[in-house]
NUKOLZA-485536 format. One line per field, with one value per atom (N, C-alpha, C): atom name; y negated, x, z. Coordinates in nm, 3 decimals, padded with zeros to 5 digits, m for minus. Atoms other than C-alpha are relative to their C-alpha. Layout:
N
atome <- CA:...
Y <- Y:...
X <- X:...
Z <- Z:...
% end
This chain:
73
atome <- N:CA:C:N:CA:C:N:CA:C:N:CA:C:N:CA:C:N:CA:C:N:CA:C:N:CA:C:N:CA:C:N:CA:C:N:CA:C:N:CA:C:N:CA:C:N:CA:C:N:CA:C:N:CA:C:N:CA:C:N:CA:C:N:CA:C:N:CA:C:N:CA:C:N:CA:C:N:CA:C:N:CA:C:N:CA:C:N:CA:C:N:CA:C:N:CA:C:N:CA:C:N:CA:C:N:CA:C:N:CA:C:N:CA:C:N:CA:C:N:CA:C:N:CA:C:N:CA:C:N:CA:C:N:CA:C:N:CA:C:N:CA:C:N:CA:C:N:CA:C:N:CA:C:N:CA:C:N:CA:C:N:CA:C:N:CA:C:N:CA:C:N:CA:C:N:CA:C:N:CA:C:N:CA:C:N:CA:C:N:CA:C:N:CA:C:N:CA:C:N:CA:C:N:CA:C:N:CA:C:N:CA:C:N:CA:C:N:CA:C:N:CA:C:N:CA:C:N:CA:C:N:CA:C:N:CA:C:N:CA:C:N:CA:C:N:CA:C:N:CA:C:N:CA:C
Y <- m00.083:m00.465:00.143:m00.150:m00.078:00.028:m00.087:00.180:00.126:m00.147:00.515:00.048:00.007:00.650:00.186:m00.114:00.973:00.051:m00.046:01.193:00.150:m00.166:01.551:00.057:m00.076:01.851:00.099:m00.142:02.048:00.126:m00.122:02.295:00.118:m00.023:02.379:00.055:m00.036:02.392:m00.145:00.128:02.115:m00.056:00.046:02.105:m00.124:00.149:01.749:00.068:m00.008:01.785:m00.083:00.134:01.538:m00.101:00.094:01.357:m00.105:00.046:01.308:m00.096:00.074:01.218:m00.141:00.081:00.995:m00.133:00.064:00.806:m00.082:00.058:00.780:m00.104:00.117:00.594:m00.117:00.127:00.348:m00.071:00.057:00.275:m00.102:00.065:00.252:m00.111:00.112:00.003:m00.090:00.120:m00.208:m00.088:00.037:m00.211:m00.082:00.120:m00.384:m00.097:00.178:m00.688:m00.067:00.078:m00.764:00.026:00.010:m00.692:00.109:m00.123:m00.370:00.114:m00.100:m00.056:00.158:m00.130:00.243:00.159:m00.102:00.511:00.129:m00.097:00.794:00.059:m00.020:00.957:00.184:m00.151:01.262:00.038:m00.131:01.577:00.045:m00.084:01.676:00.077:m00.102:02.027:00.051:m00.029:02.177:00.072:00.009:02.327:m00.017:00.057:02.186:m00.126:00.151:01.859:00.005:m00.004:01.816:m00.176:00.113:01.512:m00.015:m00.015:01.382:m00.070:00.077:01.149:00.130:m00.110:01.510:00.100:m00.084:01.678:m00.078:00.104:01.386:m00.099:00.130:01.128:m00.121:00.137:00.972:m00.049:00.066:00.851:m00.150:00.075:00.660:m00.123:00.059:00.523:m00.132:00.138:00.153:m00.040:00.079:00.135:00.043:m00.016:00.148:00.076:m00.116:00.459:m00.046:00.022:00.239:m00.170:00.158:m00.160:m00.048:00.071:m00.398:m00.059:00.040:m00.521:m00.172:00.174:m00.871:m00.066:00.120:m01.163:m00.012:00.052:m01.190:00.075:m00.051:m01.098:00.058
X <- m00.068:m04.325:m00.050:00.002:m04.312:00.011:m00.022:m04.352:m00.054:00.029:m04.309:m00.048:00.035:m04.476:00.023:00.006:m04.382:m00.014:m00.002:m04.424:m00.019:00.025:m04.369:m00.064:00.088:m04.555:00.080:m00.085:m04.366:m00.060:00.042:m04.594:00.056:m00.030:m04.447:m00.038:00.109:m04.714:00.006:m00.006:m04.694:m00.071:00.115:m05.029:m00.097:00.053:m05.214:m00.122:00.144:m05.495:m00.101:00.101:m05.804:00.055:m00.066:m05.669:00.117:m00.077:m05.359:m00.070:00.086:m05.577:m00.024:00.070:m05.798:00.090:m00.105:m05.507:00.093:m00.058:m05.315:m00.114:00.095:m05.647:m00.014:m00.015:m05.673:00.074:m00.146:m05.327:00.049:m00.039:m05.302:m00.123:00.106:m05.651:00.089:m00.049:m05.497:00.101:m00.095:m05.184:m00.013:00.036:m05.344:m00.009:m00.012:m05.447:00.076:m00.105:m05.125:00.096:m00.085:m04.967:00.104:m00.091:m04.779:m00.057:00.075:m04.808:00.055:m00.104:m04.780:00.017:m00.071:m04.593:m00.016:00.015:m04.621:m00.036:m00.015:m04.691:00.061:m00.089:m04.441:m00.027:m00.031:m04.493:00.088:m00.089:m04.218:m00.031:00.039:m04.163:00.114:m00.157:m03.806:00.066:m00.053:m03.835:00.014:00.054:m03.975:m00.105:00.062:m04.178:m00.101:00.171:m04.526:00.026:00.067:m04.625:m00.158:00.144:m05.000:00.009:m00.005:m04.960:m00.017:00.046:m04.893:m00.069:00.092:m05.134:m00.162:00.145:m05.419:00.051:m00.079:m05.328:m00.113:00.072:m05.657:00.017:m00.054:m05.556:00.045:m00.066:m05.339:m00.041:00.060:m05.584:00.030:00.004:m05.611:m00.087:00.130:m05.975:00.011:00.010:m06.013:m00.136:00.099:m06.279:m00.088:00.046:m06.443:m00.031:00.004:m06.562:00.113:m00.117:m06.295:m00.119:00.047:m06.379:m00.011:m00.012:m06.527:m00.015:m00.030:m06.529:m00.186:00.139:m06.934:m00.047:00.049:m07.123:m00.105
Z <- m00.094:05.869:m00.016:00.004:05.875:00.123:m00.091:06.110:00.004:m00.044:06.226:00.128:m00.156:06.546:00.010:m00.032:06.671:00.184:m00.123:07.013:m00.011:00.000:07.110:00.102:m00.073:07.209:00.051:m00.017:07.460:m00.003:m00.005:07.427:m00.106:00.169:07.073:m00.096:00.083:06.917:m00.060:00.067:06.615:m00.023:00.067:06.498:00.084:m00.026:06.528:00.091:m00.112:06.816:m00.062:00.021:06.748:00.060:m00.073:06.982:m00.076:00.079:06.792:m00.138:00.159:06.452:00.083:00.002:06.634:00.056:m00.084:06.862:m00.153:00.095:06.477:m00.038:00.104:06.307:00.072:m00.135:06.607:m00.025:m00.004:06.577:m00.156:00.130:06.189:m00.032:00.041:06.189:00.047:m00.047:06.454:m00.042:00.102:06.274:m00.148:00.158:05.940:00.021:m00.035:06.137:00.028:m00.032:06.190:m00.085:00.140:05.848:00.002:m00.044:06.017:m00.097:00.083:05.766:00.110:m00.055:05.959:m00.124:00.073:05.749:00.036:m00.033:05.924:00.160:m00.143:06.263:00.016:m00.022:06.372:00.129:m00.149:06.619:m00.014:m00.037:06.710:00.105:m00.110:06.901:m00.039:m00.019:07.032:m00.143:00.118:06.673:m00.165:00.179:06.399:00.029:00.073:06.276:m00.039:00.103:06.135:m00.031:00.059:05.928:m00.010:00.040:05.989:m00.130:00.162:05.665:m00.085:00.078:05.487:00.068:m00.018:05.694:00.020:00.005:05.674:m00.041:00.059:05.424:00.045:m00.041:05.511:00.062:m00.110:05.812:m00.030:00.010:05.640:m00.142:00.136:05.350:00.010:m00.011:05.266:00.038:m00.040:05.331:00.132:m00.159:05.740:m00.025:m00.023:05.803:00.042:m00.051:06.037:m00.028:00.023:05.989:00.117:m00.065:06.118:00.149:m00.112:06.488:m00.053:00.018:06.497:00.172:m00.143:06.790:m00.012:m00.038:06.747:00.157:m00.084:07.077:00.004
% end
């Protein structure tokens, strides 16, 4: 399965916050354990688009940045 995740900034200002980054890597880890690839994440703003994929491809690497969560206690 694929996916795209987008949300806009009415401020219209396009550029990715940390927030934004860190909210995408979350999203695209969680997304591997369940065989989902996420493709891209879009800001939109009333007039133009940003891509984090082409503004942080790492994000979108194959290796996860962070070790996978485990069930040990």
């Amino acid at each position: 399965m694929l996916l795209v995740l987008a949300h806009n900034h009415p401020s219209g200002v396009g550029d990715p916050s940390p927030d934004d980054e860190a909210v995408t890597r979350t999203i695209v880890e969680a997304c591997r354990l369940v065989d989902v690839t996420v493709l891209d994440h879009l800001i939109v703003t009333a007039t133009a688009w940003t891509s984090l994929r082409q503004r942080h491809p790492a994000l979108f690497a194959a290796t996860p940045s962070t070790p996978p969560l485990t069930t040990d206690g």
